[in-house]
N, C-alpha and C positions, 0 to 999 in steps of 0.2 A: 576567294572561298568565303561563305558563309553560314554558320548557322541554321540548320532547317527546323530541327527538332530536339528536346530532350525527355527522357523517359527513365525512368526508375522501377528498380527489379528486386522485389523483396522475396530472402528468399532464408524458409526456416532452415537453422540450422542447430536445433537442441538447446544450446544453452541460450542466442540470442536469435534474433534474424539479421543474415546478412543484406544493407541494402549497399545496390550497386546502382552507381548513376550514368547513362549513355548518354554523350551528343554529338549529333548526328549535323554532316556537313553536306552542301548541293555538288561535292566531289567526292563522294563514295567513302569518303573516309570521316571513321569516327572513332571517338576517343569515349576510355575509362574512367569512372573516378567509382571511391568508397566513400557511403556516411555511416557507416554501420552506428546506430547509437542505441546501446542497449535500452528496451524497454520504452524506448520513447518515439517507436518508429512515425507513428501517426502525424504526430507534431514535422517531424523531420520535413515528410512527403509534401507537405503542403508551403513547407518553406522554398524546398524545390520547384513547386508550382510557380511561386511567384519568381524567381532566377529567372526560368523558362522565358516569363514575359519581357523581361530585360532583352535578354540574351538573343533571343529567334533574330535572325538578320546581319548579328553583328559579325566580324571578323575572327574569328578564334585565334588568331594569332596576336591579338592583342591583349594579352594573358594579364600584364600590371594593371594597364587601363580597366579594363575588365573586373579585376579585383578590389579595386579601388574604388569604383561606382560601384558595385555592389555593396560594397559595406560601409560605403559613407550613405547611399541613400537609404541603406536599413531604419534609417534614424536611434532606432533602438540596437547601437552599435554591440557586437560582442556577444555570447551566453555561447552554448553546444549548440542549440534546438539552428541559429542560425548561422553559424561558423561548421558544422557539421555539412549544413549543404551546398555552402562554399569551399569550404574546402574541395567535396567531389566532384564538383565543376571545376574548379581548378585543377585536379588531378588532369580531368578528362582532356580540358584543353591542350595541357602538355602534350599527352598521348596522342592528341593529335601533330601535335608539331612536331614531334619526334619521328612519327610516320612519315609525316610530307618530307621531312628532310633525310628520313632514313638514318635515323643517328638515337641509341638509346638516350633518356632526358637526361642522365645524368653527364653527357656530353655536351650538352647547352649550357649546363650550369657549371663549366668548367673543368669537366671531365675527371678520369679516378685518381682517386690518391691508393685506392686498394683492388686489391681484385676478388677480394673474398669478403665474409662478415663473420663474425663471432656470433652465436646465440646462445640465449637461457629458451629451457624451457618452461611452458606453463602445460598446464592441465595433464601432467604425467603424475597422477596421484590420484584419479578417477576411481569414484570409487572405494577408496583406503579411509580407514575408520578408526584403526589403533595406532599408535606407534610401530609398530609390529610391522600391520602392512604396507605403511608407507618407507620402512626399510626396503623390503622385500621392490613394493614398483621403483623405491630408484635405483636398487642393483638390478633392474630391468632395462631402466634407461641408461644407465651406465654402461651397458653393453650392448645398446645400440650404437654407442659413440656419442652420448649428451656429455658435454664439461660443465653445465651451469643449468640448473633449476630451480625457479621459485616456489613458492605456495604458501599460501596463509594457514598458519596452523591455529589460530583464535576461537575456533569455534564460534560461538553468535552472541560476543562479548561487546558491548559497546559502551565508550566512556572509562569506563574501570572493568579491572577483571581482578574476580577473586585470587588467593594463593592456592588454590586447589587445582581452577581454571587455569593459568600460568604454570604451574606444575606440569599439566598436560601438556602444553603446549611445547613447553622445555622437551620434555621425554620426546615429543614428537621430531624437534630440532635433532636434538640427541640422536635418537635413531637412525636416523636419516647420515648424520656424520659419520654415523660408527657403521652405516652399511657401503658409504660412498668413499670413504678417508677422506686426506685432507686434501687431494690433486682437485677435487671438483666445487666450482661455486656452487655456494648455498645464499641463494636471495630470499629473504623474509617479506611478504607484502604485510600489509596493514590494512589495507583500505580504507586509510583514514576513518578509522575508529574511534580512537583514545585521547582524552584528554590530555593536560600537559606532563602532570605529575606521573600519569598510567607509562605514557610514549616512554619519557625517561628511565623507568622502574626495566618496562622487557627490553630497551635498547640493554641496558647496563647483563641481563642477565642473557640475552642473546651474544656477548662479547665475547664468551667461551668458545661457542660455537663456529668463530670469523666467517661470520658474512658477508660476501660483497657487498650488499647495502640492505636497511631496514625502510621499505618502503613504504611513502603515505602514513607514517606513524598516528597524524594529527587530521581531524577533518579538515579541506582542503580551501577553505572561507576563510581561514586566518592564517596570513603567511608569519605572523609576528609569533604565531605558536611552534608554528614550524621552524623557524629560527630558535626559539628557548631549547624548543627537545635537541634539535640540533646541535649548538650550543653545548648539550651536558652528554651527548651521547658518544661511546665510548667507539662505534660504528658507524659506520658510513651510513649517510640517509641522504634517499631520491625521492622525489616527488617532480609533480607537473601535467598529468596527464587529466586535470581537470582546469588546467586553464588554456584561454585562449588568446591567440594572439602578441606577437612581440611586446601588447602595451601590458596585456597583464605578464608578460613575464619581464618587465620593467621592474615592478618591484619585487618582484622573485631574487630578480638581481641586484636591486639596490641594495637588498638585505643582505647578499649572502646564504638564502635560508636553504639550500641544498645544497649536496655535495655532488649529486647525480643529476640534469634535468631528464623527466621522463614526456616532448609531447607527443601527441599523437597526429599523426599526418589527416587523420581523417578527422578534427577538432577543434585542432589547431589554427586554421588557415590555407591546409595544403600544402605543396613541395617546397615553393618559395619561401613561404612563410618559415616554415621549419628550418628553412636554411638560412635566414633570418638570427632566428632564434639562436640555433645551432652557431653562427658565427659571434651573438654579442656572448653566448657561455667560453665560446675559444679562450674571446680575449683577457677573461677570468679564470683560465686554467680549468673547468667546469667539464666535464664528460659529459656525453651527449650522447644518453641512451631512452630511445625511443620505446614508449606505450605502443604494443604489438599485434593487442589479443583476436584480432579480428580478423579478416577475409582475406581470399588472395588478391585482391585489390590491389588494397592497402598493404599489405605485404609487398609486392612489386613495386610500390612506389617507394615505400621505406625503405629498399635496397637499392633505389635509385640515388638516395640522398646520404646512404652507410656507405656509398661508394664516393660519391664526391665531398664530407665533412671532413676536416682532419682530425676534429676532437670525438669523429663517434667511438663509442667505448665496445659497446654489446646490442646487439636486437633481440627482442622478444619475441617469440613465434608460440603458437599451442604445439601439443606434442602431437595431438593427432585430432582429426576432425571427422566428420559425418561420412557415410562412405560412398554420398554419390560429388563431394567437392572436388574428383575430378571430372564430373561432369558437365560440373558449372563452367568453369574454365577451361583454358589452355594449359593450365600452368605447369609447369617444370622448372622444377628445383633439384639444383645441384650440391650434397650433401657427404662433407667427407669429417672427422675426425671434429665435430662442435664448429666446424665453419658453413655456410652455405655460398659457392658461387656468383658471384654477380652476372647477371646475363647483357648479355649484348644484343640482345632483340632491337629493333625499332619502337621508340613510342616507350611503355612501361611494359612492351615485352611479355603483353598476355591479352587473349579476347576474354569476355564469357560467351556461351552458347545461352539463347536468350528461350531457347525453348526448353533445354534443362531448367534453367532458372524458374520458368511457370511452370515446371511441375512441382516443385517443393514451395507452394506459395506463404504466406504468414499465415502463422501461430501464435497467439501471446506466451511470452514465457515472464518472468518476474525474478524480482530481485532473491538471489539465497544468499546473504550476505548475514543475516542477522534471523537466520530459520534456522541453524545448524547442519544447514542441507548443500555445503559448499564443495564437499569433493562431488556431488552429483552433477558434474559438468558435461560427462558425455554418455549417447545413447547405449543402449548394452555392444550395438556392433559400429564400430569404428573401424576406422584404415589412417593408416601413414601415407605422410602425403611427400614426405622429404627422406 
Protein backbone atom coordinates (compact mmCIF):
# COMPACT_ATOMS: atom_id res chain seq x y z
CA UNK A 1 0.00 0.00 0.00
CA UNK A 2 1.00 3.48 -0.69
CA UNK A 3 0.46 6.93 -0.28
CA UNK A 4 -1.37 8.65 -3.22
CA UNK A 5 -2.60 11.93 -1.93
CA UNK A 6 -3.22 14.34 0.94
CA UNK A 7 -5.65 16.94 1.22
CA UNK A 8 -7.01 19.28 3.97
CA UNK A 9 -10.69 20.49 4.60
CA UNK A 10 -11.19 23.79 6.42
CA UNK A 11 -14.24 24.09 7.72
CA UNK A 12 -15.95 27.20 9.74
CA UNK A 13 -17.17 26.40 12.55
CA UNK A 14 -18.12 29.71 14.81
CA UNK A 15 -15.71 30.01 17.25
CA UNK A 16 -12.73 28.61 15.22
CA UNK A 17 -12.31 26.51 11.83
CA UNK A 18 -12.10 23.14 11.97
CA UNK A 19 -9.16 21.76 9.88
CA UNK A 20 -9.47 18.03 8.96
CA UNK A 21 -6.51 16.32 7.20
CA UNK A 22 -7.19 13.15 4.67
CA UNK A 23 -4.74 10.65 3.08
CA UNK A 24 -5.39 8.95 0.62
CA UNK A 25 -3.93 5.30 -0.32
CA UNK A 26 -3.63 3.25 -4.13
CA UNK A 27 -6.08 0.64 -1.97
CA UNK A 28 -9.16 2.59 -1.45
CA UNK A 29 -8.50 3.24 1.95
CA UNK A 30 -7.88 6.34 3.79
CA UNK A 31 -7.38 7.80 6.86
CA UNK A 32 -8.26 10.91 9.30
CA UNK A 33 -6.47 13.05 11.19
CA UNK A 34 -7.30 16.98 13.10
CA UNK A 35 -4.96 20.07 13.15
CA UNK A 36 -7.56 22.29 14.23
CA UNK A 37 -5.39 25.33 15.33
CA UNK A 38 -7.08 28.32 16.29
CA UNK A 39 -6.70 31.38 14.39
CA UNK A 40 -3.69 30.26 12.65
CA UNK A 41 -5.15 28.11 9.97
CA UNK A 42 -3.04 29.58 7.10
CA UNK A 43 0.15 28.83 8.48
CA UNK A 44 -1.01 25.23 9.38
CA UNK A 45 -2.17 24.46 5.50
CA UNK A 46 1.08 25.12 4.22
CA UNK A 47 2.87 23.13 6.63
CA UNK A 48 0.83 20.30 5.36
CA UNK A 49 1.75 21.18 2.03
CA UNK A 50 5.15 20.35 2.66
CA UNK A 51 4.32 16.65 4.66
CA UNK A 52 2.40 15.89 1.46
CA UNK A 53 5.87 16.13 -0.42
CA UNK A 54 7.44 13.74 1.93
CA UNK A 55 4.86 11.43 2.38
CA UNK A 56 3.23 10.71 -1.50
CA UNK A 57 4.72 7.08 -2.21
CA UNK A 58 5.51 6.07 1.07
CA UNK A 59 4.07 3.12 3.12
CA UNK A 60 1.57 4.38 5.58
CA UNK A 61 2.04 1.70 7.73
CA UNK A 62 5.18 2.88 8.74
CA UNK A 63 3.78 5.30 11.13
CA UNK A 64 7.42 5.73 13.67
CA UNK A 65 9.62 6.00 10.68
CA UNK A 66 7.41 8.38 9.28
CA UNK A 67 7.13 10.44 12.22
CA UNK A 68 10.49 10.60 12.95
CA UNK A 69 11.64 11.83 9.44
CA UNK A 70 9.31 14.28 9.46
CA UNK A 71 10.28 16.04 12.52
CA UNK A 72 13.94 15.47 12.46
CA UNK A 73 14.03 16.95 8.78
CA UNK A 74 11.88 20.01 9.93
CA UNK A 75 15.06 21.27 11.13
CA UNK A 76 13.33 23.90 12.99
CA UNK A 77 12.11 21.06 15.37
CA UNK A 78 8.88 21.58 17.45
CA UNK A 79 6.32 24.91 17.82
CA UNK A 80 2.11 24.27 17.00
CA UNK A 81 2.32 25.89 13.28
CA UNK A 82 4.40 22.41 12.60
CA UNK A 83 3.56 19.65 15.21
CA UNK A 84 -0.17 20.67 14.47
CA UNK A 85 0.23 19.11 10.99
CA UNK A 86 2.06 16.17 12.16
CA UNK A 87 0.28 15.23 14.39
CA UNK A 88 -2.90 15.05 11.73
CA UNK A 89 -1.07 12.85 9.54
CA UNK A 90 -0.21 10.74 12.17
CA UNK A 91 -3.65 10.58 13.35
CA UNK A 92 -4.64 9.73 9.72
CA UNK A 93 -2.09 7.06 9.33
CA UNK A 94 -3.32 5.12 12.25
CA UNK A 95 -6.80 5.33 10.87
CA UNK A 96 -5.64 3.86 8.18
CA UNK A 97 -4.08 0.91 9.84
CA UNK A 98 -6.85 0.23 11.94
CA UNK A 99 -8.93 -0.17 8.74
CA UNK A 100 -6.56 -2.50 7.01
CA UNK A 101 -6.65 -4.60 10.07
CA UNK A 102 -10.17 -3.95 11.10
CA UNK A 103 -9.20 -3.39 14.73
CA UNK A 104 -10.23 0.12 16.37
CA UNK A 105 -6.38 2.07 17.02
CA UNK A 106 -6.66 1.85 20.48
CA UNK A 107 -6.20 -2.06 19.95
CA UNK A 108 -2.79 -1.66 18.33
CA UNK A 109 -1.72 0.32 21.04
CA UNK A 110 -2.38 -2.41 23.52
CA UNK A 111 -5.88 -2.49 23.77
CA UNK A 112 -8.72 -1.08 26.76
CA UNK A 113 -8.06 -0.69 30.23
CA UNK A 114 -11.77 1.06 30.20
CA UNK A 115 -14.77 1.02 28.17
CA UNK A 116 -16.11 4.34 28.89
CA UNK A 117 -14.56 8.00 29.56
CA UNK A 118 -15.46 10.62 31.97
CA UNK A 119 -16.01 14.24 30.52
CA UNK A 120 -16.11 18.00 31.57
CA UNK A 121 -17.68 20.08 29.70
CA UNK A 122 -16.67 23.33 27.96
CA UNK A 123 -18.75 25.89 26.16
CA UNK A 124 -22.08 25.29 28.42
CA UNK A 125 -22.22 28.90 29.50
CA UNK A 126 -22.70 30.49 25.90
CA UNK A 127 -23.83 33.25 26.12
CA UNK A 128 -24.19 34.02 30.19
CA UNK A 129 -23.04 37.41 31.29
CA UNK A 130 -23.93 37.66 35.14
CA UNK A 131 -23.59 35.36 37.79
CA UNK A 132 -27.11 34.94 37.60
CA UNK A 133 -27.18 33.21 34.34
CA UNK A 134 -24.33 31.16 34.54
CA UNK A 135 -26.27 29.53 37.53
CA UNK A 136 -29.21 29.19 35.61
CA UNK A 137 -27.10 27.29 32.15
CA UNK A 138 -25.46 24.89 34.65
CA UNK A 139 -28.67 23.74 36.36
CA UNK A 140 -29.36 23.16 32.50
CA UNK A 141 -26.51 21.09 32.09
CA UNK A 142 -26.83 19.46 35.09
CA UNK A 143 -29.77 17.86 33.78
CA UNK A 144 -28.79 16.86 30.89
CA UNK A 145 -26.43 14.51 32.86
CA UNK A 146 -22.97 16.84 32.83
CA UNK A 147 -20.86 15.98 36.24
CA UNK A 148 -17.94 18.32 35.47
CA UNK A 149 -17.74 21.76 33.62
CA UNK A 150 -15.10 24.31 32.93
CA UNK A 151 -15.09 28.00 32.17
CA UNK A 152 -13.08 31.05 32.59
CA UNK A 153 -14.89 33.41 34.49
CA UNK A 154 -11.85 36.38 34.08
CA UNK A 155 -13.40 38.49 31.97
CA UNK A 156 -10.44 40.34 29.67
CA UNK A 157 -8.08 40.49 32.63
CA UNK A 158 -4.43 39.98 31.99
CA UNK A 159 -1.25 39.88 34.25
CA UNK A 160 -3.24 41.32 37.36
CA UNK A 161 -6.71 41.60 38.11
CA UNK A 162 -8.33 44.25 40.14
CA UNK A 163 -10.32 43.32 43.61
CA UNK A 164 -13.43 44.30 41.98
CA UNK A 165 -12.67 42.21 38.72
CA UNK A 166 -11.85 39.00 41.09
CA UNK A 167 -14.90 39.90 43.08
CA UNK A 168 -16.82 39.08 39.87
CA UNK A 169 -15.25 36.46 39.05
CA UNK A 170 -15.71 34.79 42.80
CA UNK A 171 -19.59 35.44 42.56
CA UNK A 172 -19.52 33.94 39.28
CA UNK A 173 -17.65 30.60 40.79
CA UNK A 174 -20.02 31.02 43.64
CA UNK A 175 -23.09 30.84 41.51
CA UNK A 176 -22.38 28.23 39.76
CA UNK A 177 -21.75 25.94 43.09
CA UNK A 178 -24.76 27.09 44.83
CA UNK A 179 -26.83 26.10 41.45
CA UNK A 180 -24.82 22.73 40.90
CA UNK A 181 -23.87 21.61 44.81
CA UNK A 182 -21.10 19.86 45.61
CA UNK A 183 -21.80 16.34 43.53
CA UNK A 184 -20.48 18.11 40.34
CA UNK A 185 -16.88 19.29 39.04
CA UNK A 186 -16.11 22.74 38.80
CA UNK A 187 -12.83 23.17 36.54
CA UNK A 188 -11.50 26.99 36.43
CA UNK A 189 -9.46 27.61 33.14
CA UNK A 190 -7.03 30.59 33.05
CA UNK A 191 -5.77 30.65 29.94
CA UNK A 192 -2.62 31.48 30.97
CA UNK A 193 -3.17 34.97 31.91
CA UNK A 194 -1.70 36.06 35.19
CA UNK A 195 1.39 36.71 36.49
CA UNK A 196 2.85 34.81 39.37
CA UNK A 197 1.67 36.74 42.52
CA UNK A 198 -2.16 37.25 40.53
CA UNK A 199 -2.19 33.02 39.71
CA UNK A 200 -1.41 32.52 43.67
CA UNK A 201 -3.92 35.32 44.93
CA UNK A 202 -7.48 33.56 42.78
CA UNK A 203 -5.93 29.95 43.31
CA UNK A 204 -6.08 30.65 47.24
CA UNK A 205 -9.61 32.35 46.84
CA UNK A 206 -10.87 29.65 44.30
CA UNK A 207 -10.17 27.01 47.29
CA UNK A 208 -13.58 27.56 48.62
CA UNK A 209 -15.14 26.66 45.89
CA UNK A 210 -13.09 22.88 45.45
CA UNK A 211 -12.24 22.77 42.08
CA UNK A 212 -11.00 19.98 40.36
CA UNK A 213 -8.18 21.92 38.92
CA UNK A 214 -7.16 25.70 38.19
CA UNK A 215 -6.16 25.58 34.79
CA UNK A 216 -3.20 27.43 32.84
CA UNK A 217 -3.05 29.96 35.72
CA UNK A 218 0.55 31.39 34.27
CA UNK A 219 1.35 32.21 30.53
CA UNK A 220 2.50 28.98 29.29
CA UNK A 221 6.62 30.22 28.25
CA UNK A 222 7.55 29.79 31.72
CA UNK A 223 7.23 26.42 33.24
CA UNK A 224 9.50 27.66 36.48
CA UNK A 225 6.25 30.02 37.08
CA UNK A 226 4.05 27.45 36.74
CA UNK A 227 5.80 25.46 39.33
CA UNK A 228 5.85 28.72 41.96
CA UNK A 229 2.02 29.23 41.62
CA UNK A 230 1.77 25.64 41.79
CA UNK A 231 3.95 25.29 44.69
CA UNK A 232 1.64 27.86 46.79
CA UNK A 233 -1.71 26.92 45.43
CA UNK A 234 -4.07 25.51 47.73
CA UNK A 235 -5.85 23.67 44.28
CA UNK A 236 -4.98 21.40 42.03
CA UNK A 237 -3.36 23.04 38.85
CA UNK A 238 -3.25 21.54 35.04
CA UNK A 239 -1.66 22.87 32.37
CA UNK A 240 0.09 21.49 28.92
CA UNK A 241 -1.92 22.11 26.14
CA UNK A 242 0.49 24.53 24.61
CA UNK A 243 3.34 22.39 24.55
CA UNK A 244 4.68 20.00 22.26
CA UNK A 245 6.03 17.07 22.21
CA UNK A 246 7.61 14.43 24.95
CA UNK A 247 10.86 16.84 24.79
CA UNK A 248 9.00 19.83 25.94
CA UNK A 249 7.16 17.96 28.47
CA UNK A 250 10.62 16.75 29.77
CA UNK A 251 10.80 19.58 31.64
CA UNK A 252 7.20 19.85 32.60
CA UNK A 253 8.20 16.86 34.16
CA UNK A 254 11.54 17.41 35.65
CA UNK A 255 9.76 20.18 37.60
CA UNK A 256 6.89 18.81 38.77
CA UNK A 257 5.19 21.96 37.67
CA UNK A 258 1.47 20.38 37.31
CA UNK A 259 -0.75 18.41 38.90
CA UNK A 260 -2.92 17.62 35.78
CA UNK A 261 -1.05 17.25 32.10
CA UNK A 262 -3.44 18.68 29.68
CA UNK A 263 -1.92 17.59 25.71
CA UNK A 264 -3.67 17.84 22.91
CA UNK A 265 -3.71 15.04 20.34
CA UNK A 266 -3.90 17.47 17.64
CA UNK A 267 -0.53 19.52 18.93
CA UNK A 268 1.06 17.45 20.60
CA UNK A 269 2.49 15.01 18.20
CA UNK A 270 -0.47 12.84 17.61
CA UNK A 271 -1.76 9.31 19.08
CA UNK A 272 1.55 7.94 19.93
CA UNK A 273 3.10 10.74 21.06
CA UNK A 274 0.38 11.48 23.63
CA UNK A 275 0.76 8.15 24.66
CA UNK A 276 4.28 8.87 25.15
CA UNK A 277 3.59 11.55 27.17
CA UNK A 278 0.69 9.97 28.93
CA UNK A 279 2.92 6.96 29.97
CA UNK A 280 6.21 9.18 31.35
CA UNK A 281 3.18 11.31 33.81
CA UNK A 282 2.02 7.44 34.85
CA UNK A 283 5.29 6.92 36.19
CA UNK A 284 4.85 10.25 38.32
CA UNK A 285 1.45 9.48 39.68
CA UNK A 286 0.49 12.54 37.25
CA UNK A 287 -3.30 12.38 35.68
CA UNK A 288 -3.59 12.52 32.27
CA UNK A 289 -6.36 14.72 31.12
CA UNK A 290 -6.34 15.76 27.62
CA UNK A 291 -6.92 19.46 25.87
CA UNK A 292 -10.50 18.69 23.90
CA UNK A 293 -11.95 21.83 22.47
CA UNK A 294 -11.89 20.90 18.97
CA UNK A 295 -13.59 18.54 16.18
CA UNK A 296 -14.72 15.23 15.87
CA UNK A 297 -11.56 14.26 14.74
CA UNK A 298 -9.71 14.72 17.39
CA UNK A 299 -12.35 13.80 19.47
CA UNK A 300 -12.32 10.03 18.16
CA UNK A 301 -8.88 9.88 18.51
CA UNK A 302 -8.71 11.14 22.10
CA UNK A 303 -10.99 8.43 22.96
CA UNK A 304 -8.78 6.03 21.27
CA UNK A 305 -6.01 6.87 23.82
CA UNK A 306 -8.74 7.60 27.14
CA UNK A 307 -9.21 4.01 26.24
CA UNK A 308 -5.89 2.61 26.28
CA UNK A 309 -3.82 5.10 29.10
CA UNK A 310 -4.27 3.86 32.61
CA UNK A 311 -3.55 7.29 34.34
CA UNK A 312 -6.23 9.18 31.99
CA UNK A 313 -8.22 11.06 34.52
CA UNK A 314 -11.30 13.14 32.42
CA UNK A 315 -11.62 14.39 28.65
CA UNK A 316 -12.86 17.55 27.47
CA UNK A 317 -15.44 17.85 24.95
CA UNK A 318 -17.62 21.35 23.93
CA UNK A 319 -21.10 20.96 25.21
CA UNK A 320 -22.53 21.67 21.93
CA UNK A 321 -21.41 22.71 18.45
CA UNK A 322 -22.67 24.26 15.01
CA UNK A 323 -25.77 22.55 13.81
CA UNK A 324 -24.58 21.00 10.54
CA UNK A 325 -21.31 18.91 12.73
CA UNK A 326 -23.39 16.15 11.95
CA UNK A 327 -23.01 16.52 8.70
CA UNK A 328 -19.46 16.90 8.50
CA UNK A 329 -18.93 13.43 9.97
CA UNK A 330 -20.01 10.15 10.80
CA UNK A 331 -19.80 10.53 14.19
CA UNK A 332 -21.74 8.96 16.99
CA UNK A 333 -21.32 9.14 20.32
CA UNK A 334 -22.46 7.27 23.07
CA UNK A 335 -23.50 9.38 26.14
CA UNK A 336 -25.00 8.25 29.44
CA UNK A 337 -24.67 9.79 33.13
CA UNK A 338 -20.96 12.31 32.38
CA UNK A 339 -19.30 9.17 30.63
CA UNK A 340 -19.19 8.71 26.78
CA UNK A 341 -18.71 5.15 25.30
CA UNK A 342 -15.78 4.13 23.61
CA UNK A 343 -16.49 2.74 20.08
CA UNK A 344 -15.19 -0.13 18.48
CA UNK A 345 -15.41 1.04 15.02
CA UNK A 346 -12.35 0.18 12.76
CA UNK A 347 -9.47 2.92 12.29
CA UNK A 348 -10.67 6.03 14.75
CA UNK A 349 -14.10 4.87 14.00
CA UNK A 350 -15.47 8.04 12.00
CA UNK A 351 -15.37 9.46 8.17
CA UNK A 352 -15.98 13.09 7.35
CA UNK A 353 -18.39 13.67 4.23
CA UNK A 354 -15.95 15.84 2.20
CA UNK A 355 -18.75 17.57 0.36
CA UNK A 356 -20.39 18.87 3.69
CA UNK A 357 -17.04 19.95 4.64
CA UNK A 358 -16.84 22.49 1.36
CA UNK A 359 -19.94 23.73 2.10
CA UNK A 360 -19.01 25.46 5.36
CA UNK A 361 -15.67 26.71 3.82
CA UNK A 362 -13.16 29.47 6.13
CA UNK A 363 -13.94 32.28 7.85
CA UNK A 364 -11.45 34.33 10.06
CA UNK A 365 -12.53 34.38 13.41
CA UNK A 366 -10.07 35.83 16.37
CA UNK A 367 -8.89 35.56 19.53
CA UNK A 368 -11.88 36.75 22.51
CA UNK A 369 -9.75 36.05 25.25
CA UNK A 370 -8.83 39.60 26.27
CA UNK A 371 -12.07 41.55 24.38
CA UNK A 372 -14.53 40.58 27.13
CA UNK A 373 -16.39 38.76 24.40
CA UNK A 374 -15.53 34.93 25.84
CA UNK A 375 -18.91 33.28 26.64
CA UNK A 376 -19.77 34.32 22.72
CA UNK A 377 -18.64 30.88 21.80
CA UNK A 378 -21.54 29.70 20.03
CA UNK A 379 -23.85 30.64 17.02
CA UNK A 380 -27.50 31.73 18.27
CA UNK A 381 -28.63 28.07 16.78
CA UNK A 382 -26.78 25.09 18.02
CA UNK A 383 -27.45 21.28 18.45
CA UNK A 384 -26.00 18.46 20.83
CA UNK A 385 -24.10 16.36 19.29
CA UNK A 386 -23.59 13.62 22.44
Amino acid sequence: MKVTDVKTFVVDCFRTNFVFVKVYTDEGIDGCGEATLEYKEKALLGAVEHIKEYLVGQNPFDIEKHWHTIYRDAYWRGGVVLMSALSAVEMALWDILGKQLQVPVYQLLGGKVRDKVRVYVNGWFAGAKTPQEFGEKAKIAMQRGITAMKWDPFGKAYLEISNKELGAAMACVGAVRDAVGDEIDLLIEGHGRFNIPTGIKIAKELEQFKPMFFEEPVPPDNLDALKTVKEKSPVAVSAGERLYTRWDYKRMFDLMAADYIQPDVSHAGGILELKKIAAEAECRYIPFAPHNPSGPIANAATMQLAACCPNFSILEIMYSDVIYRKDITNEELDYHDGYIKIPDKPGLGIQINEDACLAHPYQPHSLRHYTGALTDIRPPETAFYF
